[in-house]
N, C-alpha and C positions, 0 to 999 in steps of 0.2 A: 626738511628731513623728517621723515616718520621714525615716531621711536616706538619700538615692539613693547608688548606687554611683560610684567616684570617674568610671567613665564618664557618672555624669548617667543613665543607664537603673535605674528599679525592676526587681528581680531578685529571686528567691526567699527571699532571705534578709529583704527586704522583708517579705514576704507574710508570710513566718513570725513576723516580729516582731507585725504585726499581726493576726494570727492566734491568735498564743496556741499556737505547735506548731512541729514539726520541720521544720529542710528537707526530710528523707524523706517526711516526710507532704506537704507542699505538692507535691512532684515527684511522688507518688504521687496525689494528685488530681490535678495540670493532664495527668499522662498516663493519666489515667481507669481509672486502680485502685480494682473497687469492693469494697475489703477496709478499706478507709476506714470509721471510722465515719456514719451517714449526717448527723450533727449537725457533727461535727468539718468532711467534706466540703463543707456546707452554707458553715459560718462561713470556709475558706480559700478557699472561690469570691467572697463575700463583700468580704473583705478585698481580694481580687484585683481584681475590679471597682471597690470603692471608688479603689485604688490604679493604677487603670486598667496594670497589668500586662501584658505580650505577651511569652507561651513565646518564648523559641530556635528556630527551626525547626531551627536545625544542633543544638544541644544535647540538643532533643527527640529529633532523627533518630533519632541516636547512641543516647539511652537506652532507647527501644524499639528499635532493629535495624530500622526501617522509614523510607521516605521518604514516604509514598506517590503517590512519582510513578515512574512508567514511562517506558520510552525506545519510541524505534522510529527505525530506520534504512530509509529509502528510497533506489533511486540516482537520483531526478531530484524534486525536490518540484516544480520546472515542469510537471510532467506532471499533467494534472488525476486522472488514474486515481490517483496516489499520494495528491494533493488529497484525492478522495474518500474512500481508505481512512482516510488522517488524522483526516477528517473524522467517519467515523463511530467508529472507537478511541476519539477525544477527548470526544466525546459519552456514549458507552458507559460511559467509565474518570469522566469527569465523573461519573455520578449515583455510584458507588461514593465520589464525594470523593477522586478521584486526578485527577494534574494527569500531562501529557505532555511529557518532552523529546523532541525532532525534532532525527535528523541528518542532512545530505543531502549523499550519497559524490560526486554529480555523473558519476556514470557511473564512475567511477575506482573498478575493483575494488579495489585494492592499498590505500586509504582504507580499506576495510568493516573491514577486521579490526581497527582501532586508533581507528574509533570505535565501533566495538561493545563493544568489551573497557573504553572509556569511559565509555560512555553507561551500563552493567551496575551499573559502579565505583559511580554515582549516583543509581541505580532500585532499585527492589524486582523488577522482572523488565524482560523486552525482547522486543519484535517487531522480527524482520529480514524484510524486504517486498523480496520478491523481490530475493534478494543475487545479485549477479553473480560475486561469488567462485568460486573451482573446489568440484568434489563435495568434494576432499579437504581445502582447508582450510575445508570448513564442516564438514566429520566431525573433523577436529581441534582448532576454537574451540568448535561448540554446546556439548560437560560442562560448558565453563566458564562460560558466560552463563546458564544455568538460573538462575529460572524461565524460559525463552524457547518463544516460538511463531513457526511461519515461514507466511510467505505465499509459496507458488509454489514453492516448494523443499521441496523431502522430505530426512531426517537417520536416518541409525539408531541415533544417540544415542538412551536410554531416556529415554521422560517428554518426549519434544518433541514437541508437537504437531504439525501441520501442514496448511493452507486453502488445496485446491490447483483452480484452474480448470483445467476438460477441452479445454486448447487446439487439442489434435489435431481433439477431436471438432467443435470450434467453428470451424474452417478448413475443415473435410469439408461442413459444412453449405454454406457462402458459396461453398466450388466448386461443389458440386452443384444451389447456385440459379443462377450462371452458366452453368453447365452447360443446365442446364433451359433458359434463355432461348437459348437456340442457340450459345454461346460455344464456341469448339475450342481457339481460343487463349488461354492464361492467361498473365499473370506475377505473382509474387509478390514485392515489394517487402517484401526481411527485415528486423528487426531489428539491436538489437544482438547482436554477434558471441556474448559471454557471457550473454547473458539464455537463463535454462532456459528460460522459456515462446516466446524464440522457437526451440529444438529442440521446442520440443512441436509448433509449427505445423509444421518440418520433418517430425515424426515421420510429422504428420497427412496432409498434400501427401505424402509418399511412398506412403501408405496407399489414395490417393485416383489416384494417379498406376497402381498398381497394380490396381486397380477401373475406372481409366477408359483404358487403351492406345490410343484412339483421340484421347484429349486431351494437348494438348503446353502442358508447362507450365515456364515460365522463369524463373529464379533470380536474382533481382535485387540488389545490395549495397542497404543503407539503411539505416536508424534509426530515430529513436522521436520524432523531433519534427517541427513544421511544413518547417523550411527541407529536410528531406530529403525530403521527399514533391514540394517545391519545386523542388527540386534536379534529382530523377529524371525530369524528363520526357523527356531524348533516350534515356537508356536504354528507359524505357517506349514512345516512339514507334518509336525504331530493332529493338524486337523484336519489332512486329508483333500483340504481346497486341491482345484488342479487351474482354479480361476481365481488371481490375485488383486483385487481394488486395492491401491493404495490410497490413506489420505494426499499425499503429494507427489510431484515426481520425484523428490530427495526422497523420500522415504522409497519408492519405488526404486530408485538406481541404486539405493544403499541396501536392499533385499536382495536383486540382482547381483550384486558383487559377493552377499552370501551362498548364494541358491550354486554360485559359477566356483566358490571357495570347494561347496560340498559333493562338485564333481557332477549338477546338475543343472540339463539344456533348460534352456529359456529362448522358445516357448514349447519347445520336444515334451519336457516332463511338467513343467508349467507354466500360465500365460500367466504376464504382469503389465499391471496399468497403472498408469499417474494420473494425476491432475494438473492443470496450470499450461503446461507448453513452455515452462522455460529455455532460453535458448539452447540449453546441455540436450535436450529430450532428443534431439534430432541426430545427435552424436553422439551416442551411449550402443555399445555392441550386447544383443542387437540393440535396434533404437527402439525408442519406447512408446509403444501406444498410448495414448492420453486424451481427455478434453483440454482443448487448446482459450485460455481465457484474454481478450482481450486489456491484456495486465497496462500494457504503459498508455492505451487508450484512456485506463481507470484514472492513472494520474491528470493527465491534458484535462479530462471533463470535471475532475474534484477543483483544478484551477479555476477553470470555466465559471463553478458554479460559485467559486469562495469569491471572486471579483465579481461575480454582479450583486454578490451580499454587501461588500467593502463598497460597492460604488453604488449600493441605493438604486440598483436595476435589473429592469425583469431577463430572468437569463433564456439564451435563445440556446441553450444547451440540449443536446437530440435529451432520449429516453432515459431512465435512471436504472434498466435493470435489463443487463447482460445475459447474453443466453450462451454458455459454453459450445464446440465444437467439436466432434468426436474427428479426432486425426488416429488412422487407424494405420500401425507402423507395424516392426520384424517383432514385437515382445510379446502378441499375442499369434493364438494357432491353435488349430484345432486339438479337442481333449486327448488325454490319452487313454485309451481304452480300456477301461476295467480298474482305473488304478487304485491304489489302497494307500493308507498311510504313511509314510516314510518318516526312518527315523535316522536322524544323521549321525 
């Protein structure tokens, strides 16, 4: 008769008993050492199922040096772009038989570093997805979070990867289509203040601004969610744009719902555009012009690349930098003629 451990759980020592062998050897099969004999192997799986047995996960961890589960820090899980990369990593890291922890900074750079250095403590590697942190303390944490891969941010740390969208270039398109349809007047509704990708769109709008001297283009404060696209509408009317960049398509679909509050067409009186291609973008009245970014691609390939770091090989993972796609929908339309500033 086996007698359970005084916690009432069968434990190894169980197994061995009924096994006929070593603790070493049970711990050496349940963590699939196949230097086992294949008979001995046979009869301690055996016993183990008879005894309906269930490894440690903490115990196991510890004995191989593996969890297999990975982190990934985001600063807004609200945001469907982070949704999606989630969503494809999880997927990705799934068929390997790894499972994901999710941190969410909530925009609060001064968080990233302390759940990073967390999240690490409890994974076999870690994706930081577009950290807001400064250059310098992401050149000062990434040695220590290895294996790690970033999304949106570049590191001169050795051995870090890095899945970067060409925001610049993806901003230059969406003016240029404004452009095209007779637009002179721009504004671009920014991001957040530390987000790299929205200095990329700065980079891009300078680059464009450069190329186009006869177009005027206005710098607008905002952010990355509905209520600020909501928000902006007296900026957006009081400066006269009749061509709207948005940092994202929430921020675009939440100006839209103001622009339709104050009794004004979209794109009649003004054209508006997003970024990202979320799946909403295609189902908003109108729908919404936008560069379209390969978002759950970005998670599959950060998987990609965080398992060939965790397995000590070279990764056969395509390119590391995205080029947006300009999906041209009902929310933009040619200028309107002569128009002046509007005040709601």
């Amino acid at each position: 008769m086996v007698r359970k451990s005084a916690s009432g759980r069968i434990g190894i020592a169980d197994v061995a008993v009924k096994a006929g062998v070593s603790h070493a050897t049970v711990s050496r099969v349940m963590n699939g050492n196949f230097t086992v004999d294949p008979e001995i192997a046979a009869r301690v799986r055996a016993a183990a199922v008879e005894l309906k047995y269930q490894p440690n996960p903490v115990g196991r961890s510890l004995a191989l040096g593996k969890t297999d589960t990975i982190g990934i820090v985001v600063p807004d899980l609200a945001n469907p772009t982070f949704q999606a990369i989630l969503r494809g990593l999880s997927r990705a890291a799934a068929q390997d038989g790894y499972r994901v922890l999710i941190a969410d900074s909530f925009e609060v750079s001064s968080e990233e570093t302390i759940l990073a250095g967390e999240a690490r403590r409890r994974c076999d590697g870690l994706v930081l997805c577009a950290p807001r942190m400064s250059d310098a303390e992401l050149e000062e944490i990434a040695p220590s979070l290895r294996p790690l891969v970033l999304i949106n941010r570049t590191t001169a740390a050795a051995g870090v990867p890095s899945l970067v969208v060409d925001y610049g270039q993806g901003v230059q398109d969406i003016a240029e289509h404004l452009v095209e349809l007779g637009h002179t007047r721009l504004a671009f509704l920014a991001g957040p203040p530390r987000s790299a990708s929205n200095n990329l769109r700065l980079q891009g709008l300078e680059a464009f601004k450069a190329a186009h001297p006869q177009v005027e283009v206005t710098m607008l404060e905002g952010g990355s969610d509905f209520d600020t696209g909501h928000g902006a509408v007296d900026a957006v009317l009081e400066s006269g744009a009749t061509g709207i960049l948005a940092f994202n398509d929430l921020v675009a679909m939440g100006l839209m719902s103001g622009l339709h509050e104050r009794g004004l067409d979209v794109p009649g009186d003004i054209s508006v555009t997003g970024f990202d291609d979320i799946p909403f973008a295609r189902y908003t009245t109108p729908t919404l012009t936008t560069a379209a970014v390969p978002i759950t691609e970005l998670g599959e390939q950060a998987w990609h690349q965080l398992r060939a770091l965790i397995r000590n090989e070279e990764s056969d993972a395509p390119g590391s930098r995205y080029q947006p796609k300009l999906e041209v929908r009902a929310s933009t339309g040619p200028a309107k003629a002569a128009r002046t500033a509007v005040h709601g």
